[in-house]
NUFI-972489 format. One record per residue (C-alpha): x, y, z; residue in three letters. Coordinates in pm, whole numbers, plus 50000, padded with zeros to 5 digits. Each point is the difference from the previous one (the first is absolute). Layout:
BEGIN
XYZALA...
END
This chain:
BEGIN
564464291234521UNK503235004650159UNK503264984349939UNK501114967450151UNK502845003350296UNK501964972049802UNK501365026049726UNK502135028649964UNK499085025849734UNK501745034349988UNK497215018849779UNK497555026850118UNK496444990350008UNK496764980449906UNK496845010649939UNK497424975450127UNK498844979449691UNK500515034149793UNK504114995949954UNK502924984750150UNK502985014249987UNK502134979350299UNK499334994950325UNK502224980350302UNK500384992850334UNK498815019150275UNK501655016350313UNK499544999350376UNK502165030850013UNK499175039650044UNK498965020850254UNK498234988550295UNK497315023250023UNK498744991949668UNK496504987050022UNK499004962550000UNK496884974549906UNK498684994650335UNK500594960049968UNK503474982950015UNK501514970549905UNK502604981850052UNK503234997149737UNK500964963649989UNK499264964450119UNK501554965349987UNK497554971649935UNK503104975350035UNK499534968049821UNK502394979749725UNK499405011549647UNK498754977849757UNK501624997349648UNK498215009449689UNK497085020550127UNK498235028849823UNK499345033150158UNK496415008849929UNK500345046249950UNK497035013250041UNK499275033549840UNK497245018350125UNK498365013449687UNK496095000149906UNK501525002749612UNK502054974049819UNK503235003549958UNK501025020849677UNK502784974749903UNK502575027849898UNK503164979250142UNK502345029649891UNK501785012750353UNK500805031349864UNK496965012049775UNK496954981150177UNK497395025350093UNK498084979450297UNK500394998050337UNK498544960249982UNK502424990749715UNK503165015550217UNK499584974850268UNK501054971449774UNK502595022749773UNK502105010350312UNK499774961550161UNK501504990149708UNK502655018849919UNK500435008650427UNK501935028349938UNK503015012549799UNK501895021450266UNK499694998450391UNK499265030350227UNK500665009250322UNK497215008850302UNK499505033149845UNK499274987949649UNK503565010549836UNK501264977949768UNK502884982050169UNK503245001049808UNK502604978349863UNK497964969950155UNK501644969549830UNK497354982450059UNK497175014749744UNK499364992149702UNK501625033849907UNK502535014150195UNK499345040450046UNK502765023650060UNK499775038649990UNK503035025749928UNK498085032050074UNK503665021449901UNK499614983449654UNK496275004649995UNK499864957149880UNK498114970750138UNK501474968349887UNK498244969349966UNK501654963150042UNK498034972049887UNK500614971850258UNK502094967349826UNK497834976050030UNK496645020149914UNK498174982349734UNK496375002149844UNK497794973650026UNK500434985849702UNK503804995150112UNK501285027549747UNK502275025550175UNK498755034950146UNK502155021649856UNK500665041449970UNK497664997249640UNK497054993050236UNK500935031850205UNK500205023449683UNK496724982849848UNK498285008250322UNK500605036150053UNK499695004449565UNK496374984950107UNK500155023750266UNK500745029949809UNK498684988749645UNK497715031449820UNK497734975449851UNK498704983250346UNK497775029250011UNK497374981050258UNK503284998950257UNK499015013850316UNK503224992250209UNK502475021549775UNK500255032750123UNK502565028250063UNK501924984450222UNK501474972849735UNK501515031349864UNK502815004350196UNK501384975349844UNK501925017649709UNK498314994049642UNK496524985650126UNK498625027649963UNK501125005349613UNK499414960649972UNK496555007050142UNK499355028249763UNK501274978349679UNK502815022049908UNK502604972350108UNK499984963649988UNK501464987350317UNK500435017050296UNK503495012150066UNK500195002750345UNK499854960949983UNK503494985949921UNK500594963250026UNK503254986750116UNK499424963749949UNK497334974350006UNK499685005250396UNK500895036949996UNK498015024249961UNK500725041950104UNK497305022150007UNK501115038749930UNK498115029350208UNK499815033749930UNK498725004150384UNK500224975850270UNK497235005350218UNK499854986450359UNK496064981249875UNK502354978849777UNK500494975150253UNK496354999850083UNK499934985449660UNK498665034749804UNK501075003449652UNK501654958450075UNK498304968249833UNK499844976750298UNK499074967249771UNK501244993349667UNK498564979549692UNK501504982149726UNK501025016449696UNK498844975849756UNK496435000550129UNK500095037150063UNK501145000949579UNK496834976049903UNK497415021950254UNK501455037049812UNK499124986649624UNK496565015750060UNK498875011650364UNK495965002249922UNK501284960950084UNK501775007150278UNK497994979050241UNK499754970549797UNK503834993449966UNK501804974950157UNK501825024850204UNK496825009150235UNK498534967049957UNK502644973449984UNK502725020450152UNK503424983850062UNK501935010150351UNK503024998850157UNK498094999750346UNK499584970550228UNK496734991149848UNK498504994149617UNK496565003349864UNK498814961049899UNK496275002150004UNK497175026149985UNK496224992350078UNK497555025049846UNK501135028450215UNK499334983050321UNK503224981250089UNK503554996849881UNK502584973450054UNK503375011150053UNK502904972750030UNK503745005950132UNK501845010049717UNK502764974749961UNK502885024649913UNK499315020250256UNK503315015350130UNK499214991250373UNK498304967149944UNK501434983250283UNK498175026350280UNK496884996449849UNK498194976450195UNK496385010049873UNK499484981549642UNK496435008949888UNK497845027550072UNK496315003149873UNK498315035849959UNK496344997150065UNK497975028350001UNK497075008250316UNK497545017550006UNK499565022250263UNK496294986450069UNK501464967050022UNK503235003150143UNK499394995850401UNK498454964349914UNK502714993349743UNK502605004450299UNK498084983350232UNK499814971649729UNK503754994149987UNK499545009849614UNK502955026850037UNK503225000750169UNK500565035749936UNK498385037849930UNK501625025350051UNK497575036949991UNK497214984550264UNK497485024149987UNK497835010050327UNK496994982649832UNK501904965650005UNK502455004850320UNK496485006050214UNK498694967049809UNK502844979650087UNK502405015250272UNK498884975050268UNK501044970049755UNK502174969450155UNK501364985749690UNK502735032449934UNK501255033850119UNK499655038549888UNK502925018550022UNK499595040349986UNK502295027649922UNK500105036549906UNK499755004949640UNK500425026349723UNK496364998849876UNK497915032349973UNK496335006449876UNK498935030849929UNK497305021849793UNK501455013249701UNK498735035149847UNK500135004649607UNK501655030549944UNK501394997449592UNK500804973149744UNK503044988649905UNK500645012149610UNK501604968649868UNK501435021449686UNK502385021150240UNK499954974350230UNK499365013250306UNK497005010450303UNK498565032449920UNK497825016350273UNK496305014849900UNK499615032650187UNK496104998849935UNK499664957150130UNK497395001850191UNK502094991550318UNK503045026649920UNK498745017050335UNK501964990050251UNK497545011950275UNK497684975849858UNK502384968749969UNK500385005350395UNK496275000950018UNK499734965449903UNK503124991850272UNK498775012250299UNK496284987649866UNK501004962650103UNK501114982750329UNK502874980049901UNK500244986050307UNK496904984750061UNK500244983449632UNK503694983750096UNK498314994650332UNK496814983649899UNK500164988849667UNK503554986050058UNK499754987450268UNK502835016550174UNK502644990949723UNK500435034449849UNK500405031350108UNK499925032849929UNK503205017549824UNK501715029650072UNK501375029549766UNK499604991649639UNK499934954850140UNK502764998749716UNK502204990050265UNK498394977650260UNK502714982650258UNK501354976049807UNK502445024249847UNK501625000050280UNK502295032550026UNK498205020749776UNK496814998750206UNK498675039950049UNK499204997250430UNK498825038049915UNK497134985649791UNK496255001150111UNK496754987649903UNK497005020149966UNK497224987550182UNK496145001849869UNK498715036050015UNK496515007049895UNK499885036850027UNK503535003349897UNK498734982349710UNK497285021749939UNK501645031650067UNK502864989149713UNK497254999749758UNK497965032750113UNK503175017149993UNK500734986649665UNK496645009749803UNK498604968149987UNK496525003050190UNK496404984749992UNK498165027949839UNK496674977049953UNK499614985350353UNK500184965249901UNK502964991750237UNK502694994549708UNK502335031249864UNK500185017949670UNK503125011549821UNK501525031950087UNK497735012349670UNK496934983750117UNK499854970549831UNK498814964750104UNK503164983850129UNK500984962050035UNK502974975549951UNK500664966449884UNK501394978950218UNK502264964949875UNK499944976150272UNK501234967749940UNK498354961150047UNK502774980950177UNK498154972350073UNK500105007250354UNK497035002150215UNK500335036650101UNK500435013149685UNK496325018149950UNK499965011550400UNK503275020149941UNK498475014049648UNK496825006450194UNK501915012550296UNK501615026649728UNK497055012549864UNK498085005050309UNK503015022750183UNK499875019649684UNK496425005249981UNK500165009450379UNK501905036849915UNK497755003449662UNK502254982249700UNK497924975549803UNK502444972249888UNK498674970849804UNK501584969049930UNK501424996049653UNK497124982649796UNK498444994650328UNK501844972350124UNK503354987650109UNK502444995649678UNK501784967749926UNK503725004150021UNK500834993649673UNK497365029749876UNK501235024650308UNK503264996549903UNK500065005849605UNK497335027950064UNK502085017350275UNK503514998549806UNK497785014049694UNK498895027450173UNK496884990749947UNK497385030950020UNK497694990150175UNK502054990050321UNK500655028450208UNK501234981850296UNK500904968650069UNK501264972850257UNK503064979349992UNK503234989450133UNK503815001050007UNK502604976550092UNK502675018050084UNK503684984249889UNK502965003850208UNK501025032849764UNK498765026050186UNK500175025149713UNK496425007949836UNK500545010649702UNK498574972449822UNK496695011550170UNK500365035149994UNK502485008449755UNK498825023849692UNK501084981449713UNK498384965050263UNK497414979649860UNK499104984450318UNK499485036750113UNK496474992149977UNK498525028450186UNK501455021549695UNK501525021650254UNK503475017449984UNK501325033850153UNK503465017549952UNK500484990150393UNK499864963049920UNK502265000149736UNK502435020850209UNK499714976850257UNK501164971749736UNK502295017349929UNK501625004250351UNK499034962650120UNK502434988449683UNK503185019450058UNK502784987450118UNK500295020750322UNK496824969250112UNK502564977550057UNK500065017450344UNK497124983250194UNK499155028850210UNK499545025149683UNK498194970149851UNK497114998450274UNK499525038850021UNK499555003649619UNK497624963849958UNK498525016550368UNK499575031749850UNK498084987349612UNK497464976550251UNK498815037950141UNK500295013149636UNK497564973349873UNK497975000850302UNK499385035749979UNK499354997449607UNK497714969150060UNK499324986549650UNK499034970250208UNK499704989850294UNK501184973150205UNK497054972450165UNK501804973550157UNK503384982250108UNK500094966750089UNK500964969950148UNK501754969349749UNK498184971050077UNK501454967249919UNK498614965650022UNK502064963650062UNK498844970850021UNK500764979850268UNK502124974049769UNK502215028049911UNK502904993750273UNK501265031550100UNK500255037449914UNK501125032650083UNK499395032849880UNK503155018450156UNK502134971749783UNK498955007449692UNK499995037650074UNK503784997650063UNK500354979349694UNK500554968050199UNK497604979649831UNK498574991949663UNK496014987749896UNK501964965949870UNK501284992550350UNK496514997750126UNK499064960150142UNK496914979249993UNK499694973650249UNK497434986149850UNK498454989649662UNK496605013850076UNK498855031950125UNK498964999050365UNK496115004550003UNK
END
């Protein structure tokens, strides 16, 4: 799933119904030799029409799983529960086209200002900001937040990591040798200063930076015992400060979410209700075609070919910062010292054999053929497709199938058919295979890509079997993959990328998303260099996040599959729309019209 174009997140990544950890809009920007899906689309339209008053926007969220119902912003885990979290609360801080938080906006909810020469963010609650329940948001919501944030016994929380601790005390709060953070000093009930030890330029990408806040008595209640977490009212009957509130859930498959009447800019809102529904992806052409949704954003291939010659709405397209890729297991991540540690003897530490199982496949007949055109085939490490704009590498390349390349990789490297049955043996001789975690989306080319896999591998002599034999439901793929599970050796998933361009969250040593398990000296260098302050100069910015894509690329502890194209459906009751608005912060999902009271069949 990728994120919808209506929001504006500043964290670094999501893994496909395995984590989320942000997302946000996407980019037109970046270089313009920088490879493209092979269809286009256009960016905006204007049904016209008068809008009626008191209509409900019907969100569709393509999703063959129900939705989690985790309505926490900051802590929710799933891709399909984000959609609803980030309507709601639409966004604490703006950002400009390249995804930087903008600053001293007086117009958020919080007002963001940097001093880099005192190393302090400060935070300004906006006046009239008030929760739902028509209490005041106030600096104790801030400080309860980031405590959540950095508290030692949330020991299942996957978004804290090292970046929070350049803040000065989280990382003693974090340990449990202190009990507050220091670095967080409030001025008054508006007011909050956050204290760096290092201001790094990633900051205003929104690294090491809560981007939505809760409220403090409901973050209290949830911390009295987090094997409850879940349950509390705080993830399931959160309050917000957003345009929207949670009123009604139905059994996982739809939500009701009603304008929440203290709402700071109540009187620009002109959409009052908005229904989350979720489709399945078998479903979902006829579903549009029914009038049944208004709105998906993330149209697969599978559905776009099913419905793209539809009269009743529009697709619009755009460049996004989505990349699928095959991952290599290369370590496990030792919760006890907290960090990735790499196995020498995995059986895919050879790096000769992890481009083996590259140059094995034709990436661009799978974006070609089995998507129809609407992804592509990345370059370099495909950490940075073209929606990052400046920092796209124009020196990166893609390796192209190679057979004999392939096989030569693997002679070279010991691992040989020594019984003439077509598949290799281990360097000592032994039968060799890997399990491969492939995931059931619910879309209808799920099994030809697996099969499409396992075939190009068997071609240069690696037998690769499925995990259990079959495609894994998400939920299963994703605890087993973040558990290391042995008996996965590779696997296939997905980011999508935030507007941070840093990777440390992915790649980092001490990262749990790091779920290859891979780390080097390099990387962490190159973390190093991408943080100081010299990267507020944009040119020594894009030759050090230029030169870690050919790092990683080189290193290959995965490797990329596809970039794509961000689909998104509207209904032709939906008046108008356009995507280069909302990426210039010109328009918000609460603007959005309906001329009608009924979907348009």
């Amino acid at each position: 799933m990728k994120k919808n174009k209506f929001l504006k997140v500043f964290s670094s990544a999501m893994a496909l119904s395995v984590i989320l950890a942000g997302c946000s809009t996407s980019s037109n920007s970046g270089s313009k030799n920088a490879p493209k899906a092979k269809v286009e689309f256009k960016t905006s339209f204007d049904n016209g029409g008068s809008a009626v008053d008191g209509a409900t926007l019907k969100y569709g969220i393509l999703s063959a799983q129900p939705l989690t119902g985790l309505w926490n912003p900051v802590f929710s885990d799933k891709a399909e529960d984000q959609y609803v979290n980030q309507a709601v609360m639409g966004g604490t801080f703006s950002a400009d086209e390249e995804g930087r938080v903008i600053q001293d906006n007086a117009n958020d909810a919080v007002k963001f200002h940097l001093d880099r020469d005192k190393k302090e963010v400060t935070l300004t609650i906006h006046d009239g900001a008030k929760w739902s329940n028509g209490e005041a948001f106030t600096t104790k919501d801030i400080v309860a937040t980031y405590e959540l944030m950095g508290n030692p016994k949330f020991t299942t929380n996957t978004r804290y990591n090292e970046s929070y601790e350049f803040i000065e005390g989280m990382k003693e709060y974090h340990a449990g040798k202190a009990k507050n953070i220091s670095g967080i000093q409030v001025k008054d009930d508006k007011t909050v200063v956050l204290k760096y030890t290092e201001v790094r330029p990633a900051l205003l990408w929104g690294e090491g930076l809560v981007t939505d806040f809760l409220n403090a008595k409901q973050v209290e209640e949830a911390s009295k015992d987090f094997a409850k977490f879940a349950e509390a009212d705080l993830n399931k009957k959160p309050l917000s400060y957003g345009p929207y509130y949670i009123t009604k859930v139905v059994n996982g498959e739809s939500v009701l979410a009603e304008q929440n009447p203290h709402y700071f800019n109540k009187d620009k809102m002109k959409l009052k209700k908005i229904e989350f529904k979720t489709v399945a992806p078998a479903q979902a052409s006829q579903v549009i075609k029914n009038g049944e949704v208004d709105y998906i954003d993330s149209v697969t291939p599978s559905v776009y070919e099913g419905a793209k010659d539809i009269k009743n709405g529009t697709f619009l397209g755009d460049t996004s910062r989505y990349m699928s890729y095959v991952g290599f297991k290369l370590g496990k991540f030792d919760k006890e010292k907290g960090e990735n540690v790499v196995d020498p003897n995995s059986k895919l530490a050879d790096k000769n054999l992890r481009q083996a199982f590259l140059y094995a496949v034709d990436r661009d007949q799978i974006n070609e053929k089995i998507f129809k055109g609407l992804r592509f085939t990345p370059t370099g490490s495909g950490m940075y497709p073209a929606a990052v704009g400046k920092l796209v590498n124009e020196n990166a390349t893609a390796a192209k199938k190679d057979v004999e390349k392939a096989k030569k990789l693997l002679d070279d490297a010991g691992y040989k058919d020594k019984d003439g049955d077509g598949l290799r043996e281990d360097k000592n001789g032994n039968k060799l295979s890997f399990n491969f975690a492939i995931r059931n989306t619910g879309a209808e080319y799920d099994q030809a890509l697996a099969d499409v896999f396992v075939k190009s591998w068997k071609e240069v002599g690696l037998d690769v079997k499925l995990v259990d034999g079959k495609l894994m439901s998400p939920k299963d793929f994703s605890q087993r993959v973040q558990a290391d599970d042995p008996s996965i050796d590779i696997f296939q998933a997905a980011w999508q990328y935030g507007t941070n361009p840093n990777r440390q969250e992915l790649l980092g040593k001490k990262a749990p998303l790091n779920l290859y398990r891979y780390t080097t000296e390099a990387f962490e260098n190159s973390f190093k260099a991408q943080g100081s302050a010299d990267m507020f100069d944009e040119a020594k910015l894009k030759a050090a996040y230029n030169k870690f894509d050919t790092e990683v690329a080189e290193e290959l502890p995965f490797y990329p599959l596809s970039w794509d194209t961000s689909i998104t459906f509207f209904n032709k009751r939906v008046k108008a729309y356009d995507l280069n608005k909302v990426k210039k912060n010109q328009f918000k999902l609460y603007e959005l019209e309906l001329t009608a009271n009924e979907g348009a069949k």
